[in-house]
C-alpha positions as a printed NumPy array, in Angstrom:
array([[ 23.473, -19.167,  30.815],
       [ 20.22 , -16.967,  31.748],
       [ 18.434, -18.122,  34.297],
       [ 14.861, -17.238,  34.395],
       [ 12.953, -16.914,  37.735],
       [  9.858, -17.399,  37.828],
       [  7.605, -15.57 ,  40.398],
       [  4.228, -17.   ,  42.124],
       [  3.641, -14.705,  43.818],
       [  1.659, -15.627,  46.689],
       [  0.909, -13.073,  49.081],
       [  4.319, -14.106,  49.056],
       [  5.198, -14.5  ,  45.597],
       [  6.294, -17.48 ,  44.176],
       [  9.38 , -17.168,  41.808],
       [ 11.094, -19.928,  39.679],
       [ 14.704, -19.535,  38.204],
       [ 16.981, -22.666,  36.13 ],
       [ 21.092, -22.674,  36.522],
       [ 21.348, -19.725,  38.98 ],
       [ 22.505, -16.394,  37.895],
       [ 21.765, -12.921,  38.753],
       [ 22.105, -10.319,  35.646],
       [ 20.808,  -7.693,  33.521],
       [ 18.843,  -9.953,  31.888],
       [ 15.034,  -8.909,  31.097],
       [ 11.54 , -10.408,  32.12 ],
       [  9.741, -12.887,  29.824],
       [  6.344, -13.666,  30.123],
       [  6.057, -17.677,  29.91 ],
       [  2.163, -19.705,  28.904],
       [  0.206, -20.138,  32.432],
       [  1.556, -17.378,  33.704],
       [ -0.767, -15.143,  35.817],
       [ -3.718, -16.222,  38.133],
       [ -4.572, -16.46 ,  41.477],
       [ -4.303, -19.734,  43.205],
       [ -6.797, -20.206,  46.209],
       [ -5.236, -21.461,  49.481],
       [ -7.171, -23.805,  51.698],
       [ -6.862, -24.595,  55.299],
       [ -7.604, -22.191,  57.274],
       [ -5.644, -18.843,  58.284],
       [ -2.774, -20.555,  60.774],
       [  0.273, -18.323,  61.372],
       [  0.554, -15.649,  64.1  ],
       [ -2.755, -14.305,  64.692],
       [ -4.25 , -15.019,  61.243],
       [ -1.788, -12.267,  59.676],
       [ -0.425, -12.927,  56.334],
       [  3.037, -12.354,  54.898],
       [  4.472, -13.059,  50.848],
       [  6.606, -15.195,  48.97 ],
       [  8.57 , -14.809,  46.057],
       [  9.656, -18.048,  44.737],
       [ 12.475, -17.981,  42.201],
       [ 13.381, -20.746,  39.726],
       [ 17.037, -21.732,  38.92 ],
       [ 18.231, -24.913,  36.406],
       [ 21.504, -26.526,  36.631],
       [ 21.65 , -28.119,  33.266],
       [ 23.066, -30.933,  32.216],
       [ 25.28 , -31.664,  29.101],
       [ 24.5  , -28.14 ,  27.454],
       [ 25.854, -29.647,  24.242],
       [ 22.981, -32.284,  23.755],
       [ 19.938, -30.481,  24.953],
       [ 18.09 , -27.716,  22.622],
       [ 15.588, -27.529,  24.851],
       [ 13.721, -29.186,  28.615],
       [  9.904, -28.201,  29.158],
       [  8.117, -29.056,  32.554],
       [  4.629, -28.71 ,  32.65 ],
       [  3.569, -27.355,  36.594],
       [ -0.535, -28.105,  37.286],
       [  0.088, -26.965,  41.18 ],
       [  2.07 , -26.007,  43.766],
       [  1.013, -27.262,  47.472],
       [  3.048, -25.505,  50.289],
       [  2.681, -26.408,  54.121],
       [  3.134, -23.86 ,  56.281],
       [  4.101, -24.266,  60.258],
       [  2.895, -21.819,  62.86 ],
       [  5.263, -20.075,  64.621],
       [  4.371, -20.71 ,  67.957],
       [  2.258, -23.863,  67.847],
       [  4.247, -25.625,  65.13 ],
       [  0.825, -26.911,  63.514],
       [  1.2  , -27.463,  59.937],
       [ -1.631, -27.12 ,  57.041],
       [ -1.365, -27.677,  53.476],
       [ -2.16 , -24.678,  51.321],
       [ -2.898, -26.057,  47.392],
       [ -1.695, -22.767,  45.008],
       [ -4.189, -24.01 ,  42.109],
       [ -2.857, -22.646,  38.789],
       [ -5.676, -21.23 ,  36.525],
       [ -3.679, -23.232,  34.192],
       [ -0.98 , -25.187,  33.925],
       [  2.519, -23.355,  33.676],
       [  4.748, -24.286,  31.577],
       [  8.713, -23.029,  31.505],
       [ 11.999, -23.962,  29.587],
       [ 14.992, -25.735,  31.706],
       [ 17.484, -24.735,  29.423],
       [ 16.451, -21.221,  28.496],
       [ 15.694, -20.76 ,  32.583],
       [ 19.47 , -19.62 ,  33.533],
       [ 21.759, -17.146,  34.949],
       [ 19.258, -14.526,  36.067],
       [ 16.042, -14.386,  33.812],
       [ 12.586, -14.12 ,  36.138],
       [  9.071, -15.289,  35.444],
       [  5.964, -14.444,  37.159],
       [  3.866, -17.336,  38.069],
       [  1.048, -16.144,  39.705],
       [ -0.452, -14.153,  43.196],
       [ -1.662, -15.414,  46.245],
       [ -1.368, -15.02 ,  50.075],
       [  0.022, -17.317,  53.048],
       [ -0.403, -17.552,  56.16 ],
       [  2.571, -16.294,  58.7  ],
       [  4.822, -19.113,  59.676],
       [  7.538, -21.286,  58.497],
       [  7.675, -23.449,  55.089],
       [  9.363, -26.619,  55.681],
       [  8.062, -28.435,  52.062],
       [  6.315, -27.787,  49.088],
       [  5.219, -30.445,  46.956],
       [  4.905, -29.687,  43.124],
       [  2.784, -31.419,  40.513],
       [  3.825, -31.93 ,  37.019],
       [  1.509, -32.563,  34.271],
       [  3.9  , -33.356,  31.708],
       [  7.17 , -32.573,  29.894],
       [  9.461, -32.767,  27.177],
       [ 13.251, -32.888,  26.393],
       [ 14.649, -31.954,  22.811],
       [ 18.348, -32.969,  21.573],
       [ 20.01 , -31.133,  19.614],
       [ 20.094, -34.042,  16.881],
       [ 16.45 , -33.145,  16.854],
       [ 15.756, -36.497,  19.667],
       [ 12.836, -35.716,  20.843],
       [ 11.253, -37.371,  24.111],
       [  7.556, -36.439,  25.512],
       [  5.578, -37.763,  28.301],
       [  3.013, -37.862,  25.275],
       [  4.063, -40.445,  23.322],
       [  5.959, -42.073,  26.976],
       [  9.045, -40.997,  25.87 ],
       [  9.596, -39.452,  28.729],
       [  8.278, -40.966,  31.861],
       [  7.215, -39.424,  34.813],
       [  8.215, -40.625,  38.076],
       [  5.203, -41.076,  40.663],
       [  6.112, -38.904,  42.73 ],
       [  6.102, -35.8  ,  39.996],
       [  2.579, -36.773,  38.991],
       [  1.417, -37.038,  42.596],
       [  3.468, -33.929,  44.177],
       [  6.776, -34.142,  44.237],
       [  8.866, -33.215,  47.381],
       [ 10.552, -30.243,  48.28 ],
       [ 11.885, -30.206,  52.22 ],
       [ 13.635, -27.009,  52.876],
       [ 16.049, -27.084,  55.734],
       [ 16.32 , -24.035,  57.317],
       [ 12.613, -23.115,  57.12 ],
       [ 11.566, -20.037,  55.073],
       [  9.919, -17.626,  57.546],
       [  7.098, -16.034,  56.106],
       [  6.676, -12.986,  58.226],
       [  3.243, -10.746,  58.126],
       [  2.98 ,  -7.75 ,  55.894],
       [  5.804,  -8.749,  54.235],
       [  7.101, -10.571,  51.06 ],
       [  9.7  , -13.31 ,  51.339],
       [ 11.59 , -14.275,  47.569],
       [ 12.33 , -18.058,  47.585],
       [ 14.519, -19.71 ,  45.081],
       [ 13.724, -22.613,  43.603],
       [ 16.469, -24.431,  42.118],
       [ 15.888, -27.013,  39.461],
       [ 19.083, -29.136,  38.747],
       [ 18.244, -30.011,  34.816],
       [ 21.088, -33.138,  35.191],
       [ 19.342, -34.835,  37.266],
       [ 15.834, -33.715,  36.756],
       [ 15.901, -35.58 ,  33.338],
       [ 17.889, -39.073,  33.347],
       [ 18.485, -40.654,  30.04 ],
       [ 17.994, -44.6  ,  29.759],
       [ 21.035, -46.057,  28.859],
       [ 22.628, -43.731,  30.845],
       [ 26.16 , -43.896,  28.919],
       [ 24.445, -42.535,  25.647],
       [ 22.333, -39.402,  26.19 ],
       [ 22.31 , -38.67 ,  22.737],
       [ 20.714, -41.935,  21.826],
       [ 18.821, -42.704,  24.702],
       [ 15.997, -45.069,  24.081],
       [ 13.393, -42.886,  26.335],
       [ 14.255, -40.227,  29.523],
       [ 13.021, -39.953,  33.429],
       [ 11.625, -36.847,  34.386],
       [ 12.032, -36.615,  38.258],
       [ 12.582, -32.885,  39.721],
       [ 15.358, -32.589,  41.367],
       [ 15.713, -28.997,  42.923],
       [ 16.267, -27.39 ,  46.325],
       [ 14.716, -23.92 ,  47.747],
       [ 16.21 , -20.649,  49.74 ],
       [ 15.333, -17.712,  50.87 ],
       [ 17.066, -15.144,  48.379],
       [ 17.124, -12.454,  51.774],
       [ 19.676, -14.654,  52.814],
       [ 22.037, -16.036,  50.519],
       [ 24.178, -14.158,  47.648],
       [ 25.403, -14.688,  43.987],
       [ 28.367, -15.706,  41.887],
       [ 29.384, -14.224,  38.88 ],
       [ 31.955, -14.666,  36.624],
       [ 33.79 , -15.544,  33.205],
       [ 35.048, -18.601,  31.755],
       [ 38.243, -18.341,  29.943],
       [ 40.085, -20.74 ,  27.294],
       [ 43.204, -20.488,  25.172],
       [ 42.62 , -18.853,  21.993],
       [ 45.763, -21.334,  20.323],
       [ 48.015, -18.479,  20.124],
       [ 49.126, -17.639,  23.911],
       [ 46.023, -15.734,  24.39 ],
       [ 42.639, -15.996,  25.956],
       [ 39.342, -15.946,  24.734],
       [ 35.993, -16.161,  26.388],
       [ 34.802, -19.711,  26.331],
       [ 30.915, -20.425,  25.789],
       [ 29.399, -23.561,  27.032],
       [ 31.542, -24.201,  30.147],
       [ 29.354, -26.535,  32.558],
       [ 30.13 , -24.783,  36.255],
       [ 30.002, -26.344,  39.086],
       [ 29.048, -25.107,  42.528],
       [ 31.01 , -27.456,  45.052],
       [ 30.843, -27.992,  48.644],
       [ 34.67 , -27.34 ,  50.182],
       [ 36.423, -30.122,  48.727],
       [ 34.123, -31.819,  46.751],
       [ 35.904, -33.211,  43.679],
       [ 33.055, -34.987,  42.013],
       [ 31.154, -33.061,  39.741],
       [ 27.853, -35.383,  40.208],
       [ 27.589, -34.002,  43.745],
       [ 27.67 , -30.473,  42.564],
       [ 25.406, -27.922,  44.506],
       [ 24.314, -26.158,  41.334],
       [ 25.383, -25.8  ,  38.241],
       [ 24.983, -23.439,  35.006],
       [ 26.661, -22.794,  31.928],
       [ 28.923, -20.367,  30.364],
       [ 27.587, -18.56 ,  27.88 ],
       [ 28.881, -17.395,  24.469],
       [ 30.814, -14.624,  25.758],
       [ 32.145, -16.748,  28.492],
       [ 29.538, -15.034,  31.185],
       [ 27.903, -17.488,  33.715],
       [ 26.15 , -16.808,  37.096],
       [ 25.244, -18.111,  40.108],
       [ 21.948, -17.057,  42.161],
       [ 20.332, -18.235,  45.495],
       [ 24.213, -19.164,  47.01 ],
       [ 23.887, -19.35 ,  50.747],
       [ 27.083, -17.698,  52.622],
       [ 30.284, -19.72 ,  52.933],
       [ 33.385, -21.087,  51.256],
       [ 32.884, -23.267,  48.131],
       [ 34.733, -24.474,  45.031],
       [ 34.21 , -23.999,  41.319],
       [ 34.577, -26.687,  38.862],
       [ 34.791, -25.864,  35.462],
       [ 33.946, -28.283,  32.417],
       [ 34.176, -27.9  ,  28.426],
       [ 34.677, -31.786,  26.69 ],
       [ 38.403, -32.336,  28.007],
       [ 39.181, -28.887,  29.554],
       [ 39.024, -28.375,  33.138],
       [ 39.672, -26.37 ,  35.449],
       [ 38.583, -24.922,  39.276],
       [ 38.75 , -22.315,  41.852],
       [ 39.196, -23.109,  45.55 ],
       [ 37.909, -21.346,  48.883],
       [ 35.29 , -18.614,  46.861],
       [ 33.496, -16.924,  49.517],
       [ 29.847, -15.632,  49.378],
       [ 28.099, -13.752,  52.067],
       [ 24.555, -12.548,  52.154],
       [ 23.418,  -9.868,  49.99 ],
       [ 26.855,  -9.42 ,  48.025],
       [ 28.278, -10.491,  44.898],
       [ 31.289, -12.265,  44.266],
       [ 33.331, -12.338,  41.119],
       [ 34.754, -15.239,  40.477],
       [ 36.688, -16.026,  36.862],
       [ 37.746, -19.278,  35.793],
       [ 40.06 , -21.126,  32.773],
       [ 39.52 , -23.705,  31.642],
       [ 42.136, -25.549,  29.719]])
């Protein structure tokens, strides 16, 4: 899948990205891009000096077969940034000059976004909070669930500022600009009620479930998923659901992100802090996985996978 990032770009610039994945893949401009958001509280940091962000968006989708498409609707971004040295904390609010709206699904495996421009104050980010106006989810049997029509429901903490605690701190250092992933897991951002029938649910949760790094410091994944073609052969396998798993994780639903395959059996993996992980690979009854797949900062690791 393509992955877009999107970039706020605050005097460290804000990026979003869906389902990981680095790539060739070229910049889109989405509705609300642009703007500058006005920070409040003061100038903080070392000294008053002031440092950028990038902040990258990344979507680990769920059941690619069901879901034509996953809008969330961003009206602001709050980020609270520590001082170095006396660990005091204020609240910046990154006020959109409109709301900005992006696509789950079409955010994957490398696309960016720019969101807007803005400057922070040095020190360390521990949490952003981010408000969501609204969203909607479209199924592929043409399903469609809005926050509109209440559809799709909101959870409280979405309309009020949803958390985002980010553990190690991103430094944001002066004069320069720091690129922060956000990762937005689209399986358990939107939860379907029944859960057992997605396809037919009577309405869906919208609750953002993501995590943020600091793309100086992590790496990528890259790879292709691979299926028998029937006649002792292989062929490249589109909409394989892959699995980023802590060493020896065997449960899917604990995955650290995820993306999907697409139709030439391409998938990637962006925002991967160094270490050993697992891959788990997922097409209706086909499986399959790779063990001990290291990633170290700045590189990027190839990493093919058959499912079968």
């Amino acid at each position: 899948m393509k992955t877009h990032l999107f970039a706020a770009l605050f005097s460290s610039l804000l990026l979003f990205s869906c389902g990981g994945g680095g790539g060739t893949a070229g910049s889109t401009t989405l509705s609300g891009s642009g703007g500058s958001g006005g920070g409040t509280g003061g100038t903080g940091g070392t000294g008053g000096a002031t440092g950028s962000i990038n902040i990258e968006v990344t979507d680990a989708p769920f059941d690619i077969a069901l879901v034509k498409s996953a809008i969330v609707i961003i009206d602001r971004i709050d980020v609270f940034v520590a001082d170095s040295d006396s660990g005091d904390s204020q609240k910046i609010k990154m006020n959109l000059q409109e709301p900005f709206e992006f696509d789950l699904v079409a955010l994957r495996n490398g696309v960016t976004e720019f969101m807007l421009k803005d400057t922070l104050p040095a020190g360390q980010i521990s949490q952003m909070r981010l408000v969501v106006e609204s969203g909607e989810i479209e199924l592929l049997n043409g399903n469609t669930y809005t926050t509109a029509d209440g559809t799709l429901k909101l959870s409280s903490q979405a309309k009020s500022g949803f958390k985002v605690f980010i553990d190690p701190p991103i430094e944001i250092v002066a004069k320069e600009r720091t690129d922060v992933i956000l990762d937005f897991d689209l399986s358990k951002t939107f939860k379907a009620i029944p859960p057992n029938d997605p396809a037919n649910a009577k309405f869906f949760k919208l609750h953002p479930v993501l995590r943020a790094v600091n793309k100086a410091m992590t790496g990528e994944m890259h790879g292709m998923a691979e299926e028998s073609d029937g006649s002792g052969g292989m062929r490249p396998a589109d909409r394989v659901t892959i699995h980023l798993m802590e060493r020896g994780e065997l449960d899917p639903s604990l995955s650290i992100a995820t993306t999907i395959s697409e139709s030439d059996g391409s998938f990637g993996l962006i925002g991967v802090e160094p270490g050993l992980y697992d891959l788990i690979a997922v097409k209706a009854l086909a499986t399959g996985r790779n063990d001990s797949v290291s990633v170290s900062v700045g590189e990027t690791v190839v990493s093919d996978i058959v499912v079968q």
